[in-house]
Backbone bond lengths (Angstrom), bond angles and torsions (degrees), N, CA, C in turn:
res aa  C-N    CA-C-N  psi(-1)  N-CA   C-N-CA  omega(-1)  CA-C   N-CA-C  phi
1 X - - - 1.446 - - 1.522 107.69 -
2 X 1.591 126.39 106.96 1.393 111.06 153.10 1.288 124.05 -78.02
3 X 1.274 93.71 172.09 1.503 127.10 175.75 1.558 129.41 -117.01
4 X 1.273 121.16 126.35 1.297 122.97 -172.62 1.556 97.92 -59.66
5 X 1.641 117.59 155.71 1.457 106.11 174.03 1.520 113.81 -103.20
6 X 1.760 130.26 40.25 0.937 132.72 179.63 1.821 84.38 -116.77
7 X 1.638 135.28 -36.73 1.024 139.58 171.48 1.743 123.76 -26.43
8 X 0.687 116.42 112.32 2.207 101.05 174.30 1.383 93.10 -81.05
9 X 1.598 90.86 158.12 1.566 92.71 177.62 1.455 91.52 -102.41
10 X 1.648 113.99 169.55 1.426 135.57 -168.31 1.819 99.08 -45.00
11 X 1.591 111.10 -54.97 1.425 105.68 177.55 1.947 123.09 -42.42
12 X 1.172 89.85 -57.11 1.644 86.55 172.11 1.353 130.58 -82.67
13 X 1.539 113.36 -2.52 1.436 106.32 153.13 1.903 118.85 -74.10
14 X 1.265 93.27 -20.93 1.704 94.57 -147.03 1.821 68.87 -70.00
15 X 1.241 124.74 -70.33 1.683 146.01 167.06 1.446 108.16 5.90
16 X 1.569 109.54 -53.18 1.647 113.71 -164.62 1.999 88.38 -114.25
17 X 1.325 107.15 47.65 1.663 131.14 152.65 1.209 136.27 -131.08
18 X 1.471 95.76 -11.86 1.480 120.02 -167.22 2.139 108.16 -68.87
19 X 1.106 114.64 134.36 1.752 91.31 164.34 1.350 89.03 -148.09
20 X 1.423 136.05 -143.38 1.245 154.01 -7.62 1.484 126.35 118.65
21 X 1.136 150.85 60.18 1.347 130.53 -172.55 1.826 102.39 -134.02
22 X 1.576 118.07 160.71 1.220 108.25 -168.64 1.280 73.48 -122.39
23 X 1.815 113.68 167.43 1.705 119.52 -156.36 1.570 96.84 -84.32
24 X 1.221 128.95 -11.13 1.569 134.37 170.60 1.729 91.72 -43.37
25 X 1.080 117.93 -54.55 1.821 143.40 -158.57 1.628 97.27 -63.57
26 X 1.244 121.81 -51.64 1.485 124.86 -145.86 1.526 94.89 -119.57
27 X 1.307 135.08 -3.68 1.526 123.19 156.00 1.771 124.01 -19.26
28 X 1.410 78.71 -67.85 1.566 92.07 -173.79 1.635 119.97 -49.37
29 X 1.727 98.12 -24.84 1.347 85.51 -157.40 2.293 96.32 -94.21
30 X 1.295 82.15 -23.07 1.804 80.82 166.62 1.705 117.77 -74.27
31 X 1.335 121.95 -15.64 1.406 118.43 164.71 1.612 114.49 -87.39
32 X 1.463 118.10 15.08 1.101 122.69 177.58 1.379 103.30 -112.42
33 X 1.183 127.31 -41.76 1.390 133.23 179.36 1.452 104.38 119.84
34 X 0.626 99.77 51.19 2.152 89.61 -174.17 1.751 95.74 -142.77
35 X 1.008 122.16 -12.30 1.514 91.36 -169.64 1.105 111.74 -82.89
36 X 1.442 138.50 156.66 1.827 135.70 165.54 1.238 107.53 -129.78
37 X 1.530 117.36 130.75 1.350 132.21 157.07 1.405 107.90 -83.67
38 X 1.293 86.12 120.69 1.956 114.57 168.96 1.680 117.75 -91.98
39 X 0.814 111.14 100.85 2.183 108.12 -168.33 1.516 98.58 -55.69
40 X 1.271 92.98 150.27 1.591 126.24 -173.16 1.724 102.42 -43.29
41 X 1.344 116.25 -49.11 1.271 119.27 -170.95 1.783 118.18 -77.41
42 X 1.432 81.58 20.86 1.874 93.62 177.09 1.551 94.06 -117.67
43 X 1.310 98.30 159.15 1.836 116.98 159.24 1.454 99.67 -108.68
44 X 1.723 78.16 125.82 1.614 99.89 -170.49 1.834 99.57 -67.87
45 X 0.835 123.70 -53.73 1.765 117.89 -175.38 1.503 121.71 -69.16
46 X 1.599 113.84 -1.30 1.416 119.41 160.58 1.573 99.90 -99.33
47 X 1.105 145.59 -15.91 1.159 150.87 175.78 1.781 114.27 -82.79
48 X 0.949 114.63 -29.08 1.694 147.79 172.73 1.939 97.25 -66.42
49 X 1.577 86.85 -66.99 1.667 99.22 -157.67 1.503 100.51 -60.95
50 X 1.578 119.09 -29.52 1.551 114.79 -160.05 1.868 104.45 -85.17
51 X 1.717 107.56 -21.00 1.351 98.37 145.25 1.074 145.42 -62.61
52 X 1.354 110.06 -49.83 1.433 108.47 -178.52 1.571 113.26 -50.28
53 X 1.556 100.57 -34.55 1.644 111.08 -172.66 1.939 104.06 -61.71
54 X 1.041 103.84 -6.81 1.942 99.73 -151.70 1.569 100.99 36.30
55 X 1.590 111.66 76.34 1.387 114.73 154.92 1.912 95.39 -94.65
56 X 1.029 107.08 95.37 1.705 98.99 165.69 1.217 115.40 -87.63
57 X 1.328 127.54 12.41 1.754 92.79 179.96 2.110 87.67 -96.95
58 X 1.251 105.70 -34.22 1.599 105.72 179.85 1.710 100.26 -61.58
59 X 1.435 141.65 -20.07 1.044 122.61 -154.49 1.721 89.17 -104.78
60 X 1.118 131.99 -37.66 1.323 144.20 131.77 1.287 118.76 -16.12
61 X 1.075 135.66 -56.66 1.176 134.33 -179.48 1.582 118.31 -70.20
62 X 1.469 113.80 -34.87 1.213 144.75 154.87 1.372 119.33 -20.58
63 X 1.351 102.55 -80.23 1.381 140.87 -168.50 1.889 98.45 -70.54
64 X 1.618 112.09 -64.74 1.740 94.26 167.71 1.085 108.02 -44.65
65 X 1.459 147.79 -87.43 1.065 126.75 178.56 1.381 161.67 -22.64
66 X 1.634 87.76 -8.58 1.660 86.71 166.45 1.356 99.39 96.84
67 X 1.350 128.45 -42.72 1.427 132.72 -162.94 1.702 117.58 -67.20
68 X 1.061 113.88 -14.05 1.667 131.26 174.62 1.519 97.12 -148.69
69 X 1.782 87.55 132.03 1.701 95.05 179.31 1.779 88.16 -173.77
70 X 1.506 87.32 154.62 1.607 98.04 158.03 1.291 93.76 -63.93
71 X 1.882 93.25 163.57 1.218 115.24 170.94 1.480 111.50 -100.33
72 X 1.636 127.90 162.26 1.680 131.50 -158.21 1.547 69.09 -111.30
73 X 1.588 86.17 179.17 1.822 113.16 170.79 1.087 109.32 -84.61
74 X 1.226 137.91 -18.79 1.700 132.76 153.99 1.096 113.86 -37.84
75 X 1.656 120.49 -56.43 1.232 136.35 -175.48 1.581 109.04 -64.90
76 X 1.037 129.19 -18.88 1.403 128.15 -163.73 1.797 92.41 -113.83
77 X 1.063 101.54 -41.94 2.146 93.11 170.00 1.204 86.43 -45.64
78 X 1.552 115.49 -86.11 1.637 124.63 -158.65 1.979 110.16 -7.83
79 X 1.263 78.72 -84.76 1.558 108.40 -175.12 1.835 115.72 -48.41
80 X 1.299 115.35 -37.92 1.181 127.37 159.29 1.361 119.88 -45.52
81 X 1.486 115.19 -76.73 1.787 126.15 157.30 1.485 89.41 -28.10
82 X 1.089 153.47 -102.23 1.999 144.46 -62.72 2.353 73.56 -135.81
83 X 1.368 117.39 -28.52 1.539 120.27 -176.23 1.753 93.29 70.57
84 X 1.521 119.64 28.45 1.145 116.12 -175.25 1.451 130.75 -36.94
85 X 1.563 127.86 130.79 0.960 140.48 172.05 2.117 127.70 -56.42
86 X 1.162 148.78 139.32 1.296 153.67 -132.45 1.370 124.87 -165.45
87 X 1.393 121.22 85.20 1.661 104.23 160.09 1.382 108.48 -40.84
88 X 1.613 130.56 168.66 1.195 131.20 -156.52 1.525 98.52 -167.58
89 X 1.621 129.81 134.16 1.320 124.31 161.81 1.262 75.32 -174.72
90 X 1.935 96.25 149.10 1.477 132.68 -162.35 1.677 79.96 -103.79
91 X 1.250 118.81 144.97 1.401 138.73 124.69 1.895 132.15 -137.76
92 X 1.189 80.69 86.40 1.193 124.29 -174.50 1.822 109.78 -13.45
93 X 1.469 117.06 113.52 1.303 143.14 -13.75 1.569 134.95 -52.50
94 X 0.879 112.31 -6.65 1.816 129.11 -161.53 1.686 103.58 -98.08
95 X 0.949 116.57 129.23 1.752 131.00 174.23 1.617 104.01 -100.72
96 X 1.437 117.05 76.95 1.713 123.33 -176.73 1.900 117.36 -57.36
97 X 0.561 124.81 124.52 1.683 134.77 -165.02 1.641 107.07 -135.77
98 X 1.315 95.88 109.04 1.658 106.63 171.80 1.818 119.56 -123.44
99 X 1.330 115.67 86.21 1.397 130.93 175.88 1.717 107.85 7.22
100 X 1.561 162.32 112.56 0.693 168.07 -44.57 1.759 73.17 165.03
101 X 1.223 111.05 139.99 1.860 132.26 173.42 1.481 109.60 -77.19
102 X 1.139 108.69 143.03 1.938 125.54 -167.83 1.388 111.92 55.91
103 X 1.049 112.38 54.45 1.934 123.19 175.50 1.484 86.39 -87.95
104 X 1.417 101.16 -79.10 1.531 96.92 -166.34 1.224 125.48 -65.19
């Protein structure tokens, strides 16, 4: 499949979506069921992109690992107390959230 070269590819759209949110922001979307924490030692917009792709055996692989998962209510006390800070990108259904560096 080409691509025009004025086109972005999926990576740099998902990229120029990416922001910012403090967990005040993203409540809603963990009492909905949609949000996923992606661990620090992932890139959140290759982690983004392999959804959008439905690569499941990588998102699978992911997820055994521990490395992508819903978050528990531990996790949401935590973050609640501290109003913790969040990289942030939608891939649609899922609102991806990766803890923002020097929290702890």
């Amino acid at each position: 499949m080409s691509q025009d070269d004025d086109t972005p590819d999926l990576r740099s759209l998902l990229n120029a979506q990416t922001g910012t949110a403090r967990w005040s922001e993203l409540e809603r979307h963990f009492a909905r069921g949609v949000l996923v924490l992606v661990a620090p030692d992932l890139d959140l917009i290759e982690v983004a992109a392999r959804i959008a792709e439905d690569d499941k055996a990588q998102v699978e692989a992911w997820m055994g690992s521990g490395q992508l998962r819903g978050p528990e209510i531990a996790d949401a006390r935590e973050w609640h107390e501290h109003d913790t800070e969040f990289w942030t990108v939608v891939s649609a259904p899922w609102v991806l959230v990766q803890e923002t560096a020097g929290r702890r």
